[in-house]
Structures are given as C-alpha cells and as structure tokens.
N, C-alpha and C positions, 0 to 999 in steps of 0.2 A: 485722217491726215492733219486734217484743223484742229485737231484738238490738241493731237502733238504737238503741234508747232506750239501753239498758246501754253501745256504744260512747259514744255521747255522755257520760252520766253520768260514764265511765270519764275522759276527756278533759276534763271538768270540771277532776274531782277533783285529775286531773297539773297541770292551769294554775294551779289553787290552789295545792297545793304547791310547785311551782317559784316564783309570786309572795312565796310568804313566804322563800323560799332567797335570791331576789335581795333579798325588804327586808334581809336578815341580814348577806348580802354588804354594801349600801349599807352598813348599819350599822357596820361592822368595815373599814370601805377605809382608815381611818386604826390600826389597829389592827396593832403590832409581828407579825410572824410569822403572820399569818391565812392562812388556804388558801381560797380561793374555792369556795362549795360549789355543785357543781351540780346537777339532774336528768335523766336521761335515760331517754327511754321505749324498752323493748325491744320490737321488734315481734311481731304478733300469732302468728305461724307460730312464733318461739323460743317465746314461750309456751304455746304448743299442745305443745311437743316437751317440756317440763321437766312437762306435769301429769300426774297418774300415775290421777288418775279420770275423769270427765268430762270432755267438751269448754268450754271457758272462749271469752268473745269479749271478755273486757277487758284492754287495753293495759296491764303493769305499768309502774308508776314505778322508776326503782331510783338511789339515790343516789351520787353519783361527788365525788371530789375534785378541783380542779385543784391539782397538787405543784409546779406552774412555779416557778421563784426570785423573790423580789419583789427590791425596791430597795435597796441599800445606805447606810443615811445614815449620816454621820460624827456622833460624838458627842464628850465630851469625859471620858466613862466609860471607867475600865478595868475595868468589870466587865462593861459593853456589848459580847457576842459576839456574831456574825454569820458562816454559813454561807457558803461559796464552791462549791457544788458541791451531787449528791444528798445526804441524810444528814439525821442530826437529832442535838442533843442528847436526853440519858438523864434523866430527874430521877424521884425517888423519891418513890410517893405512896403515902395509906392502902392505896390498893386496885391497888397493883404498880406497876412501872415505866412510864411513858408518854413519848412523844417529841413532841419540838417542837423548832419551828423560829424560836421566838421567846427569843430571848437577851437579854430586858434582866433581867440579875441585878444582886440586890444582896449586901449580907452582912448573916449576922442576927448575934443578941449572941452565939452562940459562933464565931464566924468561919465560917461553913460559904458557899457559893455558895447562894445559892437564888432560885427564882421568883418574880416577883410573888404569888403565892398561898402564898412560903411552903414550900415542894417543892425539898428537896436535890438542886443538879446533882451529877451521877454523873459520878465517873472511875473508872480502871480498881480504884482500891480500897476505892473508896467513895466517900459523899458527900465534896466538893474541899472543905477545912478552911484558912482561914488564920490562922498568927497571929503577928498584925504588925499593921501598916499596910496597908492595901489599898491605896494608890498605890505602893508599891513590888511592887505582882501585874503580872507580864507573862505572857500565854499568845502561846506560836509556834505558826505557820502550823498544826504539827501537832496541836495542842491539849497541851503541856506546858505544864503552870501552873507557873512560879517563884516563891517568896515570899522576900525577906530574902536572897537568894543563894543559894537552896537550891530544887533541886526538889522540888516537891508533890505532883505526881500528873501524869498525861493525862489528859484529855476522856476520856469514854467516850461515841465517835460512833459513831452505826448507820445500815443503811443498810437497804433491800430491794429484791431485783429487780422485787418487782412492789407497788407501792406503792397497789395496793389491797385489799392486807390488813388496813392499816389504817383505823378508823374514827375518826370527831369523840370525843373524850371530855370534851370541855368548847372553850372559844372557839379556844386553840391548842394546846390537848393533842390526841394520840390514843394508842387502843391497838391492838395488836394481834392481831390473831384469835388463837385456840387454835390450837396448833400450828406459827405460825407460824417459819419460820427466820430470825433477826437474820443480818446480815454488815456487816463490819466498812464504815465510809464512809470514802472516800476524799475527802472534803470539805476545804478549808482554812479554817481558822478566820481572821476579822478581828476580832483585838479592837480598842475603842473604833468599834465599826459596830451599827446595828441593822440589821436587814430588815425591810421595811416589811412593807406586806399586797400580795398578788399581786390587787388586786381593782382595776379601774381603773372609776372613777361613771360617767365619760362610756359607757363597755360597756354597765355593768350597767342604766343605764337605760335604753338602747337597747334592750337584751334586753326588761326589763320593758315599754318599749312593745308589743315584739312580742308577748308573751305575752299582753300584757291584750286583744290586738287576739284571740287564739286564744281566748282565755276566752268573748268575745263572741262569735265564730263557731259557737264550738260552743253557746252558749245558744241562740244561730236556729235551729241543726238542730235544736236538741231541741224547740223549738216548733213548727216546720214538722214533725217528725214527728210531738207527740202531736197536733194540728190532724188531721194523716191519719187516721189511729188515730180518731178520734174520729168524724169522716166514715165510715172503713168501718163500724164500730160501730153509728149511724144508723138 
C-alpha cells in the first residue's frame, strides 16, 4: 500500500515537472538557438542498481537535452552566424566559457563580437575585435572573420562527443561539467543566418496533452489507493 502511494506521488511529481519543461519549451519555440528541454524517467530497477543504502521505489526524473539542428533563416545581418553541423560557438562570461548555438551578434562600442547579453564571442585568440565598419566583416564557411582586407581571427568552435555533458546555463547558454574534454567542431558557419529554436508547438502541445492526461491518471491511482488504505484501516 506504501509503496503505492510513493509510486504514485513519485509520478506526480515527473508529470509536473515535465509540464513546466514543455511550457518553457512553448515559451522559447521562437527563440534564436534554444535546445528543447526534456524529461525522462529512468526505470525502477537502474534505480535500484545506482543506490548504495536502502531499497528506494520511486521513479527518478532526470533531465535531457534535445541537440538536434533547428532551422536556418536568412537575415540581412552580417554579424547573424548560424551553425551547419554539431558544434557551438565559444563566448566568454563572468563565470567561464559557455557554448551556444544561438548566433545573433552584434558589436559593442569597442568593436568586440558579442551576445545579446553582452558576452564576448571567442576565437582562437580571443574575444573576435573589429575595427572598422562591420559591413565590411565576412566570416568563411570555417569561421575566419575578415575585417578591412585583413584577417582577424577564427571562430573558436567546439564540439563533444557526447553532448550530454553539457547543462542549461541560462535560455541558450550551457556549461560543461567538470572535467569535461572540448574537441574541435567540424560545423560550417553561415553568416547572415540565424537558427531558429529546435522546438516545434504543434509537438510540444501534443506532448503536453499527453502528459496532462498522465498527471490525471496517476491522481485516480492515488485515490483509488488511499480509498483502500482506508477500507483496510476500518
């Protein structure tokens, strides 16, 4: 009967949490370089296998990425990068290096490339510096930035083999774990392109239907079970 109830509970709590993942998702499906965030619950028995005291009977949640490619739109920015492959740009923040896959740069007052927030993009020798005009910047396929007839720098693109080392560090930032090993991205850069969000509404609300329908089922069990419970009790 205890264990019911805690499966249940357990199952709640994932349908909540995934409900608020897909409103986020909703929220961001227009949103330059967004990763679709998911949930997914590991089964009862891996659970049992990773706990090192007690027996547990509740279903963990555990957070996942989708890293698929989103859409490419044409812009009429050349400071508008956009990714062709795995990889991320590099940008430089207070609290270390993070990657993303959302390239709408502009330039601050010292000519540097940076983020909507502000976050120098990285090349191979630093934060990318212009100074000129920025309609005369052209970055190639490989990520050499030109300025004025003169090279500037390269992208500094990364990549990893297993792209769940990285976590959310904000809307389209992430970081990566301690430890982790950088490799070089073989990505092609499109400038004058953004990449959209990899989140598609018609999906995510479809998902959400199912979920809410999960949410409800499992509140029957839980009442159909403490109803028992109550009955043996009696």
């Amino acid at each position: 009967m205890e264990s019911g109830l805690i499966q249940g509970a357990a199952l709640l709590h994932g349908a909540a949490r995934a409900q608020e993942l897909f409103a986020q998702n909703l929220a961001n499906a227009s949103t330059p370089g967004y990763r679709r965030q998911l949930v997914r619950f590991e089964s009862f028995e891996a659970r049992l296998r990773e706990l090192q005291g007690g027996p547990s009977i509740v279903p963990g949640s555990l957070p996942a990425i989708d890293f698929s490619q989103g859409p490419a739109n044409p812009t009429a920015s050349p400071t508008d990068l956009a990714l062709d492959g795995p990889g991320f740009f590099v940008v430089q923040t207070p609290d270390g290096p993070r990657y993303t896959r959302a390239g709408v740069f502009t330039m601050d007052g010292t000519g540097r490339l940076v983020t909507a927030d502000g976050f120098p993009v990285l090349g191979e020798s630093g934060p990318i510096t212009i100074r000129g005009p920025v309609e005369g910047m052209t970055v190639s396929a490989t990520g050499v930035v030109n300025a004025g007839g003169k090279r500037i720098d390269r992208l500094r693109l990364l990549g990893f083999s297993d792209p769940r080392v990285l976590e959310p560090a904000g809307a389209t930032l992430f970081r990566a774990r301690e430890g982790t090993v950088e490799e070089a991205s073989t990505a092609r850069v499109r400038q004058g392109f953004r990449e959209g969000s990899n989140v598609s509404a018609v999906e995510e609300l479809a998902v959400m239907l199912v979920n809410l329908r999960l949410h409800e089922a499992a509140t029957q069990a839980l009442e159909v079970t403490r109803r028992a419970g109550e009955r043996l009790l009696a």
